[in-house]
C-alpha positions as CSV (number, residue, x, y, z in Angstrom):
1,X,0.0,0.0,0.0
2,X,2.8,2.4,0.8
3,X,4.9,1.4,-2.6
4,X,1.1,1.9,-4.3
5,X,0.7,5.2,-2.7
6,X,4.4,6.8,-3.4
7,X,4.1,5.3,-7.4
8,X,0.3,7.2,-7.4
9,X,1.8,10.2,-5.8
10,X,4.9,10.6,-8.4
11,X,2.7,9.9,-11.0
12,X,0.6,12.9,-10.4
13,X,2.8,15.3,-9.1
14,X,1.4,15.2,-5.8
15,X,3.2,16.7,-2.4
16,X,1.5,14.3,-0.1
17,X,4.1,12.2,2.2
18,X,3.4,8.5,1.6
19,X,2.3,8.4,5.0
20,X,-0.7,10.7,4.5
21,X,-1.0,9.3,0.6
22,X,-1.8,5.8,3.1
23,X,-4.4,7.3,5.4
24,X,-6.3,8.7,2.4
25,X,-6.2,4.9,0.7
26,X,-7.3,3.3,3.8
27,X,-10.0,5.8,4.5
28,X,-11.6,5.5,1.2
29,X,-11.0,1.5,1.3
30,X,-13.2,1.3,4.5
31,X,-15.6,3.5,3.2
32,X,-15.9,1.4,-0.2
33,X,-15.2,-2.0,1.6
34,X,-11.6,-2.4,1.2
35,X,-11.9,-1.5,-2.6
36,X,-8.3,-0.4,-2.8
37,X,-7.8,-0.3,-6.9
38,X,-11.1,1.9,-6.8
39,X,-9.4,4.0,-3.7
40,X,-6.0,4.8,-5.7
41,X,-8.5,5.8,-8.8
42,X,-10.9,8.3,-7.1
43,X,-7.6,9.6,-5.3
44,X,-6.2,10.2,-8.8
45,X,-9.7,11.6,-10.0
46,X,-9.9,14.0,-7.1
47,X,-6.4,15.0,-7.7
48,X,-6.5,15.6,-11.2
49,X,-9.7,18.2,-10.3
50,X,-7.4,19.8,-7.8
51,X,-4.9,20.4,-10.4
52,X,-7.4,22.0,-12.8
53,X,-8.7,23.9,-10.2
54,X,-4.7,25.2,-9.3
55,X,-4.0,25.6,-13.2
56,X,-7.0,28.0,-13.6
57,X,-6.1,30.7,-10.3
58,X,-2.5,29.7,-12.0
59,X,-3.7,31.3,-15.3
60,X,-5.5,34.3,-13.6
61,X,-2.4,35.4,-11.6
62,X,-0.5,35.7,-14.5
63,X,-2.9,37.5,-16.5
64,X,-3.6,39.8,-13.6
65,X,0.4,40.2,-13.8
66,X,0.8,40.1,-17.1
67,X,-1.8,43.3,-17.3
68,X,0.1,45.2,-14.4
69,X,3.5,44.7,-16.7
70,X,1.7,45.7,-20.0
71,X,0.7,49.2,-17.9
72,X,3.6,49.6,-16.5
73,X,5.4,49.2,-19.9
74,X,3.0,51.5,-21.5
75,X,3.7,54.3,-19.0
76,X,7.3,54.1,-19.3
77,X,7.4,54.3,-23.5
78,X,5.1,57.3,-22.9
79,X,7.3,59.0,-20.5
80,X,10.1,58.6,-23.0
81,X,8.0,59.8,-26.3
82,X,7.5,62.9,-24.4
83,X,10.9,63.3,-23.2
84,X,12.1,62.6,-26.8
85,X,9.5,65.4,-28.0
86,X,10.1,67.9,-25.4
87,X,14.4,67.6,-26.4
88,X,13.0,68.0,-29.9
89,X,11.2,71.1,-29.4
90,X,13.8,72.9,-27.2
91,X,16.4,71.8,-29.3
92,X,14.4,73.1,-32.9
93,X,13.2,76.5,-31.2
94,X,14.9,79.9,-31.1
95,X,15.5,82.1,-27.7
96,X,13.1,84.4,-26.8
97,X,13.5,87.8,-29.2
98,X,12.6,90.7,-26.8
99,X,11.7,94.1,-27.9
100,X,14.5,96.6,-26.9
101,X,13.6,99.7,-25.1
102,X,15.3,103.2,-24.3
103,X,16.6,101.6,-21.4
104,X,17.8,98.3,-22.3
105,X,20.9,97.8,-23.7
106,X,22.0,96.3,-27.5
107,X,23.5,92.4,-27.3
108,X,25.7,91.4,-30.0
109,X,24.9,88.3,-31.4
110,X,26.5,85.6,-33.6
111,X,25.7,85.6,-37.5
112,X,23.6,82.3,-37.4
113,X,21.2,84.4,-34.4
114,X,17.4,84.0,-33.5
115,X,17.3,87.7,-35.8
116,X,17.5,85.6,-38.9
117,X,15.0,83.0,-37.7
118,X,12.8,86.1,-36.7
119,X,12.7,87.1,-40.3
120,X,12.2,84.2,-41.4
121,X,8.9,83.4,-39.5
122,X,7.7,86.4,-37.7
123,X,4.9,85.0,-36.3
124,X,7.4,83.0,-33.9
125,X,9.0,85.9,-33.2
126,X,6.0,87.5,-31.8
127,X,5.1,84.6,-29.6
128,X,8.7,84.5,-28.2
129,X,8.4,88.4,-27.6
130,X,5.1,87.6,-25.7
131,X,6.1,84.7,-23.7
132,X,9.6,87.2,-22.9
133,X,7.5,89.8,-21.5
134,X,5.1,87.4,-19.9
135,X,8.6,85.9,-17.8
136,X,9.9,89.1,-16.7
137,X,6.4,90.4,-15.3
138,X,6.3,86.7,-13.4
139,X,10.1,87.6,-12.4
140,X,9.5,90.5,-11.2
141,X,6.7,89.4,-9.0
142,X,8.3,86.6,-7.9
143,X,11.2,89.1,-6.7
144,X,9.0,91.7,-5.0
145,X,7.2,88.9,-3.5
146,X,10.1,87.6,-2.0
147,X,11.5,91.1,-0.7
148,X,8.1,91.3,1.0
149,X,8.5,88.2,2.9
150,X,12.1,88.8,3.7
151,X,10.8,92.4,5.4
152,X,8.2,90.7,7.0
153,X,10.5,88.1,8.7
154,X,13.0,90.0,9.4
155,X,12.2,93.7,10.7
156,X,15.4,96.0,10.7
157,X,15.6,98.9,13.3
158,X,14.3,102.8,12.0
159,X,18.0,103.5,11.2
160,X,19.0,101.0,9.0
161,X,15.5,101.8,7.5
162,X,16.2,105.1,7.0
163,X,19.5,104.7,6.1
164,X,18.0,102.1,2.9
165,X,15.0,104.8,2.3
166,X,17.7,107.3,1.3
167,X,19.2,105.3,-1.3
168,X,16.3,104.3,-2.9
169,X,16.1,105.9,-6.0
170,X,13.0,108.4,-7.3
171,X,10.1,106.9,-9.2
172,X,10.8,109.6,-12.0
173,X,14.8,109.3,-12.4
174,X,17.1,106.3,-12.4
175,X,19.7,106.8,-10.6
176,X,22.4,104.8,-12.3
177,X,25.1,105.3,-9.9
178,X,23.3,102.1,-8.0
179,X,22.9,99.8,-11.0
180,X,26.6,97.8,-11.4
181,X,28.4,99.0,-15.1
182,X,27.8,95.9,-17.1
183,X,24.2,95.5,-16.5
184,X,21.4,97.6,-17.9
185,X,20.4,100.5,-18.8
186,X,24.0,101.7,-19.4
187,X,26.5,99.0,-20.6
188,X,30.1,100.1,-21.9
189,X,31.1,100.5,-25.7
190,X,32.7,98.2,-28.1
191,X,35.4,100.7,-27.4
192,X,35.6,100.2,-23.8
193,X,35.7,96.7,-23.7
194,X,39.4,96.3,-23.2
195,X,39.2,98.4,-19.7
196,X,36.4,96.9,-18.2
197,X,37.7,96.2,-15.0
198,X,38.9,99.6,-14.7
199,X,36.1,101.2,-15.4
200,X,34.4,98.7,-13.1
201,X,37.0,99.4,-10.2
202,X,36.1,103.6,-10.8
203,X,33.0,103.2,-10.9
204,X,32.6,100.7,-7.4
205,X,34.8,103.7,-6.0
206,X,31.9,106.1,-7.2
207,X,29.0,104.3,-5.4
208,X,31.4,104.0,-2.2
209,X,31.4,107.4,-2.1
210,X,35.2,107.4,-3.1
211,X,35.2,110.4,-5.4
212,X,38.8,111.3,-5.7
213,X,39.8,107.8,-6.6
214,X,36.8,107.4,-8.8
215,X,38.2,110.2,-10.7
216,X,41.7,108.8,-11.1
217,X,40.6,105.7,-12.0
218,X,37.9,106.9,-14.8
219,X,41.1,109.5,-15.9
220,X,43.8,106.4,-16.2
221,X,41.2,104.8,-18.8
222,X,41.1,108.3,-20.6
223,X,45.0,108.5,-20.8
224,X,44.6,105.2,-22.8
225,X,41.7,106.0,-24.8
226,X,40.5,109.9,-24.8
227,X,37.3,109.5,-26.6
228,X,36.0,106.6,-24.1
229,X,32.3,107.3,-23.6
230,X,32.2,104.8,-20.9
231,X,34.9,106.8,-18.6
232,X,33.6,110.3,-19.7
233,X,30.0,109.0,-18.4
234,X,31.3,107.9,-15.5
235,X,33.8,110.9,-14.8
236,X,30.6,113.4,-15.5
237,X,28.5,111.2,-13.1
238,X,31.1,111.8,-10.0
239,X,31.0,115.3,-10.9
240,X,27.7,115.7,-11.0
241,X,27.4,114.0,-7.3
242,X,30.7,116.4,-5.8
243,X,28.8,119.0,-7.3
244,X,25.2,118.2,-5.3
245,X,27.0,118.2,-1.7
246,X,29.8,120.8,-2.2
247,X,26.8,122.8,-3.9
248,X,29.5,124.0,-6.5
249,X,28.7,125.2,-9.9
250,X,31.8,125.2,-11.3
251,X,31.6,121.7,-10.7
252,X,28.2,121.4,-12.3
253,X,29.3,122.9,-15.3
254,X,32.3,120.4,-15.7
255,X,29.9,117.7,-15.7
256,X,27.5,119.1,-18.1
257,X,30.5,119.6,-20.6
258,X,31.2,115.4,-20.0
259,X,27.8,114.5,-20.5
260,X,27.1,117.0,-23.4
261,X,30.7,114.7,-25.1
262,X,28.9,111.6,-24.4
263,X,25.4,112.4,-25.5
264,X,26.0,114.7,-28.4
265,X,29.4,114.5,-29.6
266,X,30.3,111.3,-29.4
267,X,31.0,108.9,-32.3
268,X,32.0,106.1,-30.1
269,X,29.3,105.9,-27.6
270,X,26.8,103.4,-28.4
271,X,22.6,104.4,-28.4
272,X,21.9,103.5,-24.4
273,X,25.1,105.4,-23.0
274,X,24.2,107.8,-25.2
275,X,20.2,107.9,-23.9
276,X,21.6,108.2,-20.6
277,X,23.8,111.2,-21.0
278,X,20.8,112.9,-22.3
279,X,19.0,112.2,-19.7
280,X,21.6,113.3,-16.7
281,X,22.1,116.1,-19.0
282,X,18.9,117.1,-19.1
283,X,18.4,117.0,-15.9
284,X,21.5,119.2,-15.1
285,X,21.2,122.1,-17.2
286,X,17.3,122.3,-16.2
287,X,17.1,125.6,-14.4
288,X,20.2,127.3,-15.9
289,X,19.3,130.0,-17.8
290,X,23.0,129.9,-19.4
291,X,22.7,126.6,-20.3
292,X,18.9,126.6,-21.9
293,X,20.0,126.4,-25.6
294,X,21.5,123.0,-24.1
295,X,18.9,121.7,-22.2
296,X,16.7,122.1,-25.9
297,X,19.0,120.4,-28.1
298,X,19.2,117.7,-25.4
299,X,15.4,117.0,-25.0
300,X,15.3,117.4,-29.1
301,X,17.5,114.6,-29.1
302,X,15.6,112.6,-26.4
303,X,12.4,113.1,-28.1
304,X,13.5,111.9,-31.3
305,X,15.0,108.8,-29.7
306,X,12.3,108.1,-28.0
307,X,9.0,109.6,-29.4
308,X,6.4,107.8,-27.8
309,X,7.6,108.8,-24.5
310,X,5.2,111.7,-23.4
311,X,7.4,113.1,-21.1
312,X,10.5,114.2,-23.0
313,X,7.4,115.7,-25.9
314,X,5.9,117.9,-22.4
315,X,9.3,119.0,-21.0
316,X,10.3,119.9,-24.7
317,X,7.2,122.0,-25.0
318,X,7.6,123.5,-21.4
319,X,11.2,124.9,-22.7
320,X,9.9,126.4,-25.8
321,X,7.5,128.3,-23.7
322,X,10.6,129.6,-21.4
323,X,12.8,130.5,-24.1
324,X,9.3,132.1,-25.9
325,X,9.0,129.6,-29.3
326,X,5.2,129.3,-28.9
327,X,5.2,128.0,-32.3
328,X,7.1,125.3,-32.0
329,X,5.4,124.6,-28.5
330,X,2.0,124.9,-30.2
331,X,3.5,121.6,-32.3
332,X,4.4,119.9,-29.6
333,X,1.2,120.0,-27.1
334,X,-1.0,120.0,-30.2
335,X,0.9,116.7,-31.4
336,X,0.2,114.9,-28.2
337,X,-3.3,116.1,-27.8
338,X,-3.7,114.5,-31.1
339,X,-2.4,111.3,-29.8
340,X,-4.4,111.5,-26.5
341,X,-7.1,114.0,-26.3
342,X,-7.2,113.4,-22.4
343,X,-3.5,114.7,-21.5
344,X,-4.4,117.5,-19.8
345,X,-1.7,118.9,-18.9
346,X,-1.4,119.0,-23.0
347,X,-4.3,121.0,-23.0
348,X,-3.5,123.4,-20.1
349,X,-0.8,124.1,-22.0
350,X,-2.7,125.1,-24.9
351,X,-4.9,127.0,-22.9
352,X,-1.5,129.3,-21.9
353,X,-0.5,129.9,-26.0
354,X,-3.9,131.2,-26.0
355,X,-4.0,133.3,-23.2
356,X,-0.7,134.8,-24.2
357,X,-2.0,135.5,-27.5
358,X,-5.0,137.1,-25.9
359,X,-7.4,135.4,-27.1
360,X,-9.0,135.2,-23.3
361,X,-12.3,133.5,-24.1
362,X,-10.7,130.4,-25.9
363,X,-7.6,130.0,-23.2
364,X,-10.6,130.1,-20.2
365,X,-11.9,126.3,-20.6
366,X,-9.1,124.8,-22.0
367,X,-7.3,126.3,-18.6
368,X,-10.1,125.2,-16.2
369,X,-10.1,122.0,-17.1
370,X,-6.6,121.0,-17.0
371,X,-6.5,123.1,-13.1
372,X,-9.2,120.6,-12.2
373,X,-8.3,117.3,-14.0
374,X,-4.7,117.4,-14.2
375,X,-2.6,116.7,-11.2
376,X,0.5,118.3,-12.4
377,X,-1.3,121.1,-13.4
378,X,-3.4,121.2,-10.3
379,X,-0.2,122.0,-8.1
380,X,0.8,124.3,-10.5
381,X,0.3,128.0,-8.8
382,X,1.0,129.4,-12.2
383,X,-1.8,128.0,-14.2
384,X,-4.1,129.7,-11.1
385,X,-2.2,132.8,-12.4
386,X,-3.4,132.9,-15.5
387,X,-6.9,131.4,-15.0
388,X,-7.7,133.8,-12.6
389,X,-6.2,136.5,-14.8
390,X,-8.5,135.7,-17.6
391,X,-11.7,135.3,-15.2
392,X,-10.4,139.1,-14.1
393,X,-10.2,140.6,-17.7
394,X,-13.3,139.4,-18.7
395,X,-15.6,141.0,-15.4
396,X,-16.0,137.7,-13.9
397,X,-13.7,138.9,-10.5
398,X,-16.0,137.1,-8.0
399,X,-15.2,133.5,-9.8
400,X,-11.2,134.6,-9.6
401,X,-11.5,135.2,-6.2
402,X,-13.4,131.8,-5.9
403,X,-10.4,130.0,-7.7
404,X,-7.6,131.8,-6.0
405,X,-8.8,131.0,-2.6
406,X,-9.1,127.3,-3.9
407,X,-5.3,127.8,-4.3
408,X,-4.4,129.3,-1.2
409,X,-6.6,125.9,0.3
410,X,-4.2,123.9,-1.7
411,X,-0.7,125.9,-0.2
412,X,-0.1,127.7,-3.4
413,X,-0.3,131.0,-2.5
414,X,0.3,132.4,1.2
415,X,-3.5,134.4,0.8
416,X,-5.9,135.2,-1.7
417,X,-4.3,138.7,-2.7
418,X,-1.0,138.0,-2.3
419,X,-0.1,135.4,-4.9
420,X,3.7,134.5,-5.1
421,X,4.7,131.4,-6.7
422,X,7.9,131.0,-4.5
423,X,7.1,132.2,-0.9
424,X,10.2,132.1,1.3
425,X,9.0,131.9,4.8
426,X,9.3,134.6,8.1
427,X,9.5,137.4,5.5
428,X,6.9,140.1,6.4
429,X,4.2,140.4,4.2
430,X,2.5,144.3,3.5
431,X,0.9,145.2,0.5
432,X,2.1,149.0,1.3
433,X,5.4,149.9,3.2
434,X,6.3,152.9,5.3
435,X,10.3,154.1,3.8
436,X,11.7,154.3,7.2
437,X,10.9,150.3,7.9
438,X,12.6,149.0,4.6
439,X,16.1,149.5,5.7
440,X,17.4,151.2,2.9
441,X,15.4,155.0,3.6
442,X,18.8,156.7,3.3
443,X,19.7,155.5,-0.4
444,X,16.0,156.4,-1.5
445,X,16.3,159.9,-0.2
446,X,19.6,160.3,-1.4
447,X,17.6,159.1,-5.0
448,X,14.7,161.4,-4.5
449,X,17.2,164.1,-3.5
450,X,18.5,164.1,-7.5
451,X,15.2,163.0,-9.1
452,X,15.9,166.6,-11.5
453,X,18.7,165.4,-12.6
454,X,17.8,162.7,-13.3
455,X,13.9,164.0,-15.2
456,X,16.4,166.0,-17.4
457,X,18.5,163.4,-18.5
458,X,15.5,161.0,-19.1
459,X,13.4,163.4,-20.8
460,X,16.4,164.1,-23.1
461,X,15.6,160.7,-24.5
462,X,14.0,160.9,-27.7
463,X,12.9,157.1,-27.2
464,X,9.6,157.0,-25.2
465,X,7.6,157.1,-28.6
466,X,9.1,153.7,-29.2
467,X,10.0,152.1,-26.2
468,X,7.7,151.3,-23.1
469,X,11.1,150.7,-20.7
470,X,14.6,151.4,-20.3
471,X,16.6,149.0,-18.3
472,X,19.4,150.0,-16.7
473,X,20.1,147.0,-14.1
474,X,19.1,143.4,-14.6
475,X,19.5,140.4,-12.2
476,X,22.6,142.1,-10.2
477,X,24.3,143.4,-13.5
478,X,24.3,146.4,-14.9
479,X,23.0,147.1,-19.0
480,X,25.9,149.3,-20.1
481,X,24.8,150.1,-23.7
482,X,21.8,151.5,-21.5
483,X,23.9,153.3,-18.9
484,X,26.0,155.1,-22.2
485,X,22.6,156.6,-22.9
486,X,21.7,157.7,-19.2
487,X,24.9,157.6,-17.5
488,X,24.1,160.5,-14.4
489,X,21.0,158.1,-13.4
490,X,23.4,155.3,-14.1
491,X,25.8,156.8,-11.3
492,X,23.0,157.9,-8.8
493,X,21.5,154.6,-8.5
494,X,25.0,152.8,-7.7
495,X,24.4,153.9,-4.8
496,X,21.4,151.9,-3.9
497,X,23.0,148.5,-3.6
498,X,19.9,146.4,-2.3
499,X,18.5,147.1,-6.2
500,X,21.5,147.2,-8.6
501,X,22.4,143.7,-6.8
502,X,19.6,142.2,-6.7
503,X,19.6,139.1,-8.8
504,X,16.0,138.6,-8.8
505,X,15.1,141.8,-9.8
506,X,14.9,145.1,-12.4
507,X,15.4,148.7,-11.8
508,X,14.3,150.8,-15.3
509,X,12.9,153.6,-16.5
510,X,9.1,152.9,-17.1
511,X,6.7,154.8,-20.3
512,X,2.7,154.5,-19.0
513,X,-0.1,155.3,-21.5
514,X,-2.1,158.0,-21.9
515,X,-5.0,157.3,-19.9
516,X,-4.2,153.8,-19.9
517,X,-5.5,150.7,-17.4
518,X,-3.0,148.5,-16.0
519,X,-3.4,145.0,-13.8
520,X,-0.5,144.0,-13.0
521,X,1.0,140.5,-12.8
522,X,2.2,139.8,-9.0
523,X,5.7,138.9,-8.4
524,X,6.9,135.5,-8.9
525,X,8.5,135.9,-5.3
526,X,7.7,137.4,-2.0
527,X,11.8,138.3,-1.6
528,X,12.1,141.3,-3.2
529,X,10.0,145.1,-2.6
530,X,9.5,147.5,-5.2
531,X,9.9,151.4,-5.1
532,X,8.5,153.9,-7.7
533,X,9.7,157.1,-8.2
534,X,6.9,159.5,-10.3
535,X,9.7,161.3,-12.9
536,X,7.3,163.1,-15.1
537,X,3.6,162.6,-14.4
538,X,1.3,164.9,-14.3
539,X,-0.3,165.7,-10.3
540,X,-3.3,163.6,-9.4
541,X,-3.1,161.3,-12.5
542,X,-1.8,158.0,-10.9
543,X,-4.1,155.7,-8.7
544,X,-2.8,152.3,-7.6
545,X,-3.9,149.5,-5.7
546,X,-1.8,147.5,-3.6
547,X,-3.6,144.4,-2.6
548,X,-7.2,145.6,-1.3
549,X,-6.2,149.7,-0.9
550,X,-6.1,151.8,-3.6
551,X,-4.2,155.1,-3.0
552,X,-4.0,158.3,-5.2
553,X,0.4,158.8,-5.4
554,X,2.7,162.0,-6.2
555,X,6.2,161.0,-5.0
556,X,8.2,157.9,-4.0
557,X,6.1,155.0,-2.7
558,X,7.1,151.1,-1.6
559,X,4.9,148.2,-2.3
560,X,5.4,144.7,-2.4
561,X,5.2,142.8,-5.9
562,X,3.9,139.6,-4.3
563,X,0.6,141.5,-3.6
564,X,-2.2,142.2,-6.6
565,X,-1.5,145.4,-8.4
566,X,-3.8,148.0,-10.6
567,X,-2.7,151.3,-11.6
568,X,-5.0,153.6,-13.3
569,X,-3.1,156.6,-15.3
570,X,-5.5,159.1,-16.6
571,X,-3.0,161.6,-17.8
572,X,-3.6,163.0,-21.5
573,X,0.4,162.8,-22.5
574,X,3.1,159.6,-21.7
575,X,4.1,159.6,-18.2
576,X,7.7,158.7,-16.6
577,X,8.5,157.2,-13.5
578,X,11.2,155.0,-12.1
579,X,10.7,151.5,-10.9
580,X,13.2,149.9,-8.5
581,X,13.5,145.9,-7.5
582,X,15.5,145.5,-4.2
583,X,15.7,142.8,-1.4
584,X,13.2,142.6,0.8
585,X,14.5,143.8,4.4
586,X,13.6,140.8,6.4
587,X,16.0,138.4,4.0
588,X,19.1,137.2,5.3
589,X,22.5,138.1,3.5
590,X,23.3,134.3,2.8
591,X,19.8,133.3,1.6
592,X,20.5,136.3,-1.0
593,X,23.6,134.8,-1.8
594,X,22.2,131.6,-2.6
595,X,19.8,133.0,-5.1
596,X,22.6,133.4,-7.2
């Protein structure tokens, strides 16, 4: 039975141990009645079922595994298609081609460049430009972003924040002293590239504050190379900064002279340096009336450069006013108006060529709007000026009252009939002054002492038919062609320093009208009074109005030309008096100093 039961269970593949092969014989056999041939066979039978049974859970585990493997295959020759076409595509497409602007600089590029592929399909190029412009305005959240956090985690004390709140730079001017030399806006020329790390080691000494040997440095590169736009920027830009804190104009005018080489002159600076000198320059010679012819052929250049840039187009128009081409301002404002009919501070400006060509009922609107939609123009005390002028000429004085005290709300003015555009402060402030508290009494008694002489010697000018005025001292300086012609008033008036030095002011011979009406403009400052002498005017035929009183005068009078003036002449023949600038009492000696 044993021998029986190991043969069945080699035959069939079985793991039973003979012993338990035995048991099962046996227990069959007594259930069959010792049947043990039919035992062995329905042993087998069962077996055989239990086989099928293992082959089919055999054949589902491997398909189940079989399907796992296929998925897992599928993934991975999926991952790799995409890997293949992603290498394909980076490989195949061109870098990003970015539009250049005023303040980015040029990149030279090899022959075989993204330019020619540009060309070649511009439609890609314009996508690239996109997708460029689209990654810098995600950069440059990410970075601000960032900078937030890093403030928020870590809160420096007010001194180191003060100390980083005075170098950051205005909204409306870059200061490039703070962005490193080989980055934008202002890389060097193909010219400087040889002294590099000179001009880097200058200009590191510039930022550090390290003038003297930022100068040496910047002038060792112009030994080697004189024309090198690079070190002539650079050299201007540390004159320019010696020549903020030592307040020095000498110094000023040095670096205007670099710059002007670098932004007009040179023929090896390349577009951005050269953008950047016109804008430092610009910025320099603004407010010099020596340098004004400058400061035009500067913005000229600027506003060809870069056209669609409103601002160079406004400040260009604002210095034809000053140097009084209102034709070609006219051009300019009437050029961006028709660009943008809602730049009002376009329109104000148009407003002002009207008004100065007296055409008062046109300039009203044009000026009222821009005063009220304009910021610019809103904190402009000037445009008030001539608004409330207009309202004044045309009978409507109620309304210029109205707009002038909206001024004075704003700061502009110091009251409603005194209407200086620069107020220095702790000055006294009369419309009419008594001789004896200006300070200088003596000189205009010594004056009014020798007013014959000098009638007869003014009267003797056969000129008054022609001219209105006769100036005879101008902003500290004396007019000598004038002085040739009346040289005894010439000599009388020396005498009166406090008006034949006084830069801000006049002191002339004056022709009114024959019964003529005069408003006159107020004073662009409160720093200076004025004296009038009566020369030849016949008695009781000169009324003027100081602020809100009106007096009837016949000899030397003070008032100050911050305050509204009238003067009504009624006299039937031209009438002569002399008018006479001088510093107001109450301003110290180095404040008038300053002014020069």
């Amino acid at each position: 039975s044993v021998a029986h039961a190991q043969a069945v269970s080699s035959s069939t593949h079985l793991t039973f141990e003979p012993v338990l092969a035995l048991n099962a014989i046996m227990d069959v056999a007594s259930r069959r009645g010792g049947k043990r041939e039919e035992a062995a066979e329905d042993i087998s039978q069962d077996d055989m079922e239990s086989r099928r049974a293992r082959r089919r859970l055999g054949r589902e585990q491997v398909l189940q595994e079989s399907s796992a493997a296929t998925w897992l295959w599928a993934g991975v020759v999926v991952v790799l298609v995409l890997s293949m076409a992603f290498l394909y595509a980076s490989y195949n497409s061109a870098p990003p081609v970015r539009e250049r602007r005023p303040d980015t600089p040029t990149r030279e590029t090899s022959p075989k460049s993204f330019q020619e592929k540009a060309k070649a399909s511009p439609d890609k190029a314009k996508s690239f430009q996109d997708t460029a412009k689209s990654q810098d305005k995600v950069q440059d959240k990410v970075k601000s972003q960032k900078k937030a956090e890093s403030s928020q985690k870590k809160e420096k004390p007010e001194k180191h924040r003060a100390k980083e709140e005075s170098k950051t730079t205005r909204k409306s001017e870059v200061d490039l002293r703070n962005i490193p030399l080989l980055q934008r806006p202002v890389p060097p020329s193909d010219a400087d590239r040889p002294f590099v790390m000179e001009i880097l080691a200058a200009d590191k000494a510039s930022r550090s504050g390290k003038h003297r040997d930022a100068l040496e440095k910047f002038n060792e590169v112009l030994k080697q190379l004189p024309q090198s736009p690079r070190a002539l920027f650079g050299k201007a830009q540390v004159l320019e900064s010696m020549a903020l804190e030592k307040k020095s104009n000498k110094l000023m005018d040095s670096a205007i002279e670099f710059y002007q080489d670098v932004g007009l002159e040179s023929f090896l600076a390349n577009e951005d340096l050269k953008y950047n000198a016109l804008v430092r320059l610009a910025a320099c010679t603004e407010g010099r009336a020596k340098h004004q012819p400058l400061l035009l052929q500067a913005l000229e250049e600027l506003h060809h450069m870069d056209g669609e840039n409103p601002l160079y187009a406004r400040q260009l128009g604002v210095q034809y006013i000053a140097a009084s081409n209102m034709e070609k301002a006219n051009v300019i404002f009437k050029d961006l108006l028709r660009e943008n009919t809602e730049d009002y501070f376009a329109v104000g400006h148009v407003g002002f060529l009207l008004f100065s060509e007296g055409r008062y009922e046109d300039s009203l609107p044009l000026l009222l709007d821009a005063i009220h939609k304009d910021k610019e123009i809103q904190l402009n005390p000037k445009f008030y000026l001539y608004a409330g002028e207009v309202l004044t000429r045309l009978g409507r004085k109620d309304e210029a009252q109205a707009l002038y005290g909206e001024a004075v709300a704003l700061s502009l003015f110091p009251s409603v009939w005194q209407r200086s555009v620069y107020t220095e402060p702790g000055l006294r402030a009369m419309p009419w002054w008594v001789r004896n508290e200006t300070g200088y009494n003596s000189a205009l008694q010594a004056i009014e002492s020798n007013m014959s002489i000098i009638s007869e010697e003014v009267l003797s000018l056969d000129v008054w038919g022609v001219e209105e005025q006769l100036v005879l001292f101008s902003k500290g300086k004396k007019n000598a062609q004038a002085c040739l012609r009346a040289p005894q008033t010439c000599s009388i008036l020396s005498s009166f320093t406090e008006a034949t030095s006084c830069t801000r002011g006049q002191v002339m011979i004056r022709a009114l009208k024959p019964s003529s009406h005069t408003l006159l403009q107020t004073a662009a400052s409160n720093t200076q009074l004025q004296a009038f002498l009566p020369l030849d005017i016949p008695s009781s035929s000169l009324t003027v109005r100081s602020g809100e009183e009106a007096r009837q005068v016949n000899e030397l009078f003070v008032v100050d030309g911050s305050f509204e003036q009238e003067w009504w002449y009624t006299g039937d023949r031209p009438g002569l008096i002399l008018s006479m600038e001088a510093w107001h009492p109450d301003l110290p000696l180095s404040t008038r100093r300053n002014f020069h």
